[in-house]
C-alpha positions, 0 to 999 in steps of 0.5 A, a space after each residue: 115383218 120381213 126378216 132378210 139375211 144378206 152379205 154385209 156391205 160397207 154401208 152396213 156398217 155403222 148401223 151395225 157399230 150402233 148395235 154392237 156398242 149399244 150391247 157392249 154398253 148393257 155389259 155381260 152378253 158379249 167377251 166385248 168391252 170396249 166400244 167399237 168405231 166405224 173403222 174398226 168394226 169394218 175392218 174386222 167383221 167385214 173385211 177380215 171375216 170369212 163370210 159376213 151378214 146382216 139380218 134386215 127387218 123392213 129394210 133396217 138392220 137388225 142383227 149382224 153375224 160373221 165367221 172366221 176360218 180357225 187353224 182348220 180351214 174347213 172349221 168357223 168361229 162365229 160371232 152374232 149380234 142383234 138389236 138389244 135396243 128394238 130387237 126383232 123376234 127371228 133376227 138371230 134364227 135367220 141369220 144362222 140359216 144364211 150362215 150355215 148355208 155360207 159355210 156349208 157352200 164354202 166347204 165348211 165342216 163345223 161352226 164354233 161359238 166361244 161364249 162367256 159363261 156369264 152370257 146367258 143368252 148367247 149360250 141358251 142362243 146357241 143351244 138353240 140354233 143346234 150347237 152342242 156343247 164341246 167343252 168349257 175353258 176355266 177362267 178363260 176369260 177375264 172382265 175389266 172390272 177383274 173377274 173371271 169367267 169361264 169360256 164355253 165351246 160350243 159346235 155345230 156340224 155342218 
């Protein structure tokens, strides 16, 4: 196994649909719930993002991350997804140091991760690339079906 962060590129992008739609599918891991096209998802992670990357296993995709400058400039939120159907241990770890690095060489002071609280994974995730808990945003957020959940914030100082 060779696990390697790099910038994501156009021809990333629909192995990374197929990964983010395959986790909205499973439900409950991601604010997320409706599926995403090639377009849209260019659009938004590769194009609009700050900084975007994607984890390679042996040349196939197995993760992707990027990053959006908030009110303060200095400050990301973050987004990361890994390959729910062939996950690859590490994918998630590798990532976050590439990102970290990027932020860190783009003058970044902070990363963000806003979690639904019924996202066990991103949250204990997170905890452990480092990022503490900030605060929790009550019902924050509300699912198709009607149910609300509340949104944890995360941070890590870069």
């Amino acid at each position: 196994m060779t696990l390697i962060a790099r910038p994501m590129t156009a021809e990333d992008v629909p192995a990374c649909v197929d990964i983010i739609n395959h986790i909205i599918g499973l439900g409950g891991t991601t604010a997320y719930e409706e599926p995403y096209t090639v377009d849209a998802l260019k659009a938004h992670y590769l194009e609009e993002a700050d900084i975007s990357n994607v984890v390679e296993d042996n040349g196939r995709i197995a993760g992707f991350q990027a990053v959006f400058a908030q009110d303060n400039p200095t400050e990301y939120s973050v987004g990361s997804f890994t390959d729910q159907k062939a996950p690859v241990k590490g994918a998630g770890a590798v990532l976050m140091a590439k990102m970290k690095e990027d932020c860190r060489a783009a003058g970044g002071t902070s990363i963000v991760a806003k979690i639904t609280s019924d996202n066990t994974g991103g949250l204990a995730f997170y905890s452990k690339m480092g990022f503490l808990d900030e605060t929790i945003q009550k019902n924050a957020f509300t699912r198709k079906d009607g149910t609300t959940v509340d949104r944890v914030i995360k941070r890590f100082v870069l």
